[in-house]
C-alpha positions as CSV (number, residue, x, y, z in Angstrom):
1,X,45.3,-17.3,52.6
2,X,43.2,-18.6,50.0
3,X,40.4,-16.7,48.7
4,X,37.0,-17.9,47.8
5,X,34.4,-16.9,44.9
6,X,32.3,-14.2,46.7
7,X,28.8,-16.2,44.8
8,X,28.0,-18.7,47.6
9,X,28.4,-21.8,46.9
10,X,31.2,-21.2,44.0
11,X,33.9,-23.3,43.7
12,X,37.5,-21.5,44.9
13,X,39.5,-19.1,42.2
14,X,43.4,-18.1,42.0
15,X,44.1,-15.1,44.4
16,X,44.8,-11.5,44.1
17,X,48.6,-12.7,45.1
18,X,48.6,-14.8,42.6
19,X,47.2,-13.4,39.8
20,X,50.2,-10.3,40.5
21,X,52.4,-12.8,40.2
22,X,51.8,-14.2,36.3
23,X,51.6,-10.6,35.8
24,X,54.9,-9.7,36.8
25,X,56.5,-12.4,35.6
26,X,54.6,-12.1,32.3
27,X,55.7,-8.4,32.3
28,X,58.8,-9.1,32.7
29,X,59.2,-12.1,30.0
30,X,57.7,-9.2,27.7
31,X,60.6,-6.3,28.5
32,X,63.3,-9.1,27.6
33,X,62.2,-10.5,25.1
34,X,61.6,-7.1,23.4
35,X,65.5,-6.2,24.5
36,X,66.5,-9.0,22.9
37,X,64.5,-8.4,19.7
38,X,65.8,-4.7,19.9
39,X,69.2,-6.0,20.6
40,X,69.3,-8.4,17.5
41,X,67.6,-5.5,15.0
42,X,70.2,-3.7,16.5
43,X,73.4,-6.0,15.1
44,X,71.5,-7.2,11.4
45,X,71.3,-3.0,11.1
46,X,74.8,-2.5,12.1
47,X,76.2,-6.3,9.3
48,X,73.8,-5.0,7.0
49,X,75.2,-1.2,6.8
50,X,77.2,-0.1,3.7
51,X,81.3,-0.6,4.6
52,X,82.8,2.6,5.0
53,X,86.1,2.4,3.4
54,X,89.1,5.3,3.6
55,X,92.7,5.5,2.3
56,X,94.2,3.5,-0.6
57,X,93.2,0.3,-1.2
58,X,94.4,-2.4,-3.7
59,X,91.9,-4.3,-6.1
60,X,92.0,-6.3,-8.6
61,X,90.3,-5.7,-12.0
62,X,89.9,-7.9,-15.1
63,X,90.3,-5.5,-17.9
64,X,90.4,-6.8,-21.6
65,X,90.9,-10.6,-20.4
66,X,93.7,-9.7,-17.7
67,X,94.1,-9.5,-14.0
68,X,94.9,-5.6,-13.1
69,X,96.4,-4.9,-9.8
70,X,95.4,-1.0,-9.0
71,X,96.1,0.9,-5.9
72,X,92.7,3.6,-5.8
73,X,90.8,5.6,-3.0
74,X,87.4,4.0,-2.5
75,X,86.1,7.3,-4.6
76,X,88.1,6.6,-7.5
77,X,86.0,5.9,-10.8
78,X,86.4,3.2,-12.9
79,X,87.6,6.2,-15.5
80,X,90.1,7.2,-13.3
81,X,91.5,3.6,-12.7
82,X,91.8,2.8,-16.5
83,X,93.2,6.0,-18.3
84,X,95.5,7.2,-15.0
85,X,96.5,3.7,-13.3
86,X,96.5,1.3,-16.0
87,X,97.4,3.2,-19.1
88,X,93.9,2.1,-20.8
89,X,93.1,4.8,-23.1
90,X,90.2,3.8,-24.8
91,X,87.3,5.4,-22.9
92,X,88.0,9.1,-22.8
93,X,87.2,11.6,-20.3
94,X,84.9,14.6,-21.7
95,X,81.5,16.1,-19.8
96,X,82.4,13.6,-17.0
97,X,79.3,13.5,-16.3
98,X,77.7,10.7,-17.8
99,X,75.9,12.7,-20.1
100,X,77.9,12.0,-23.2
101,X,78.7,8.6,-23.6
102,X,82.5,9.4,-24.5
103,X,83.5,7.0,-21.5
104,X,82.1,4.3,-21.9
105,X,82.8,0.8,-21.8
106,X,81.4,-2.8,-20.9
107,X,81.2,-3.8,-17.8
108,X,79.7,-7.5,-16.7
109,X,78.4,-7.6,-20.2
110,X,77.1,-4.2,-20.4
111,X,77.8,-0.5,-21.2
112,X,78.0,1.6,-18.5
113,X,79.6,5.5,-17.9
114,X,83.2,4.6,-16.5
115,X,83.1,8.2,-15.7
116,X,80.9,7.9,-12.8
117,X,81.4,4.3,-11.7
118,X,82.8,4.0,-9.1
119,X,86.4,1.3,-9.5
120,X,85.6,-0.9,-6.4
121,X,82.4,-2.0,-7.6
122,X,83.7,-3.6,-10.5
123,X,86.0,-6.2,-9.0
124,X,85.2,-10.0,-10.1
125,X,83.4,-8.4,-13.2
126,X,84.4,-8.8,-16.9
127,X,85.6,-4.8,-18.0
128,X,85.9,-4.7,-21.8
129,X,87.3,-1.5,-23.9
130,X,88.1,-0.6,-27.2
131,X,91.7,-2.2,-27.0
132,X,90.3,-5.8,-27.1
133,X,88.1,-5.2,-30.0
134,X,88.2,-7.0,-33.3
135,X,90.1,-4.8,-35.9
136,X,89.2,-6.6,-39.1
137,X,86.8,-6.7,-41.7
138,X,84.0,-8.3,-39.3
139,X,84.8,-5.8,-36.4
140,X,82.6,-3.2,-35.3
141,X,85.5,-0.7,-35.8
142,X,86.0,-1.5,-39.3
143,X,82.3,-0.8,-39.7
144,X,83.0,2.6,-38.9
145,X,85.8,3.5,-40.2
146,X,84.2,1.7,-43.6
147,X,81.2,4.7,-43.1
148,X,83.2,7.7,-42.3
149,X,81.5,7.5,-39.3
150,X,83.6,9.8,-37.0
151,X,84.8,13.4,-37.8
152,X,87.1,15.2,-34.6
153,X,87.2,11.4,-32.8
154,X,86.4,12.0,-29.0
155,X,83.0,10.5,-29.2
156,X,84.0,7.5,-31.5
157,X,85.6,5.0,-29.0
158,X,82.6,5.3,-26.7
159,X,80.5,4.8,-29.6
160,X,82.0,2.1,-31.0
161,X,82.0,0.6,-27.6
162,X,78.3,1.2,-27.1
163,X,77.8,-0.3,-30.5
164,X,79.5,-3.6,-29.6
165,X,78.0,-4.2,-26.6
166,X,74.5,-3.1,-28.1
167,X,75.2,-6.1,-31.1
168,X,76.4,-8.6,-28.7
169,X,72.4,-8.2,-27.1
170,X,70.9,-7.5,-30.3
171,X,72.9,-8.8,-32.8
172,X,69.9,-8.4,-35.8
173,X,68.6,-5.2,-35.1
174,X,66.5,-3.0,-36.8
175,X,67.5,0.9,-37.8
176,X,65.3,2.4,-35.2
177,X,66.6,-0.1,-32.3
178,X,69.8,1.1,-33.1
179,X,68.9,4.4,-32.4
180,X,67.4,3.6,-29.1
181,X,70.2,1.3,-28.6
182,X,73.0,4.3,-28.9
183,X,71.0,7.0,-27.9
184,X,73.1,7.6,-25.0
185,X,75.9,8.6,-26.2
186,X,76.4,12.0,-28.2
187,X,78.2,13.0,-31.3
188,X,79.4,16.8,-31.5
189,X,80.2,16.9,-35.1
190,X,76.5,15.4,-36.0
191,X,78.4,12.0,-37.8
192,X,74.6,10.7,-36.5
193,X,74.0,8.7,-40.2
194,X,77.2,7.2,-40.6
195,X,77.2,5.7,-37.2
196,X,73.7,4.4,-37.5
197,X,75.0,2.9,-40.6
198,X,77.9,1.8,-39.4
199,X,75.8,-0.4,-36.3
200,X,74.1,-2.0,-39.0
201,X,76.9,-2.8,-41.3
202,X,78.4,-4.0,-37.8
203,X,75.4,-6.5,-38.0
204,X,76.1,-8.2,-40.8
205,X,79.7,-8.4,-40.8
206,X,79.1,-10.2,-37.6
207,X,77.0,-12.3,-38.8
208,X,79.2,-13.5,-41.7
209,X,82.3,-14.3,-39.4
């Protein structure tokens, strides 16, 4: 039965049973709509979660120019892969702790600890170490062996490393920007002055080639 506006004479309005109705349904459009907004969170969370991996896996990385097959556990560092898989000797392992810089090579273009990076993140990325390094006059390891710029030798590959891919960024730099450039790696034996030397002999070799 339709109800009427109580005010006499006004015109007729929707009913109660009505008016519960659109409520209900209106409630109801609300709680599934919201489970389906919940729902959807629910899977972009679950595609957008790291990957857990376990076990061995094989990867592939380009080291020095070349294609590397290398079976590693997802935990293995990029350290690990090179000295103990591959037989690439350059980088050596010494705090392993990425406070020391003795590890280090280029990675994508630029220097990072290989001792606490992890192998599986550097697939499809250029990996460069000392091996592929120019030897001659207008190499950076010339430059330091031309300025005595190493004394027991665990701390000059990552330098020399360091220093290359410091040049390649900079390749005109100043004394002190080589010293912020290379101030994260560390040399035991204090060969601080021929190294800095050696950067900047680097420089200009590089230039003339």
């Amino acid at each position: 039965m339709q109800e009427h506006d109580p005010r006499q004479g006004g015109p007729a309005g929707p009913s109660r049973r009505d008016f519960l109705r659109g409520s209900g349904v209106a409630a109801a459009t609300a709680v599934l709509t919201g489970q389906a907004a919940t729902a959807e969170e629910a899977r972009a969370a679950q595609e957008s979660a790291p990957q857990v991996l376990s076990g061995t896996l094989e990867i592939t990385l380009k080291v020095n120019g070349q294609d590397r097959k290398v079976a590693v556990e997802p935990r293995t560092t990029l350290l690990d892969a090179l000295r103990n898989r591959l037989d690439v000797t350059g980088p050596k392992r010494v705090c392993d702790r990425a406070s020391c810089g003795a590890c280090t090579a280029i990675v994508d273009g630029v220097s990072v600890y290989s001792c606490t990076t992890l192998a599986i993140t550097c697939q499809g990325k250029p990996i460069e170490t000392l091996e592929s390094f120019d030897v001659g006059d207008h190499g950076v390891p010339h430059a330091f062996h031309q300025n005595d710029a190493q004394m027991c030798g665990y701390c000059t590959p990552g330098f020399v490393t360091a220093c290359k891919a410091f040049l390649d960024k900079n390749p005109n730099p100043t004394l002190e920007e080589v010293r912020k450039g290379l101030d994260g790696n560390i040399c035991r034996c204090g060969t601080y002055v021929g190294v800095l030397q050696a950067a900047l002999d680097a420089a200009k070799a590089l230039k003339g080639a």
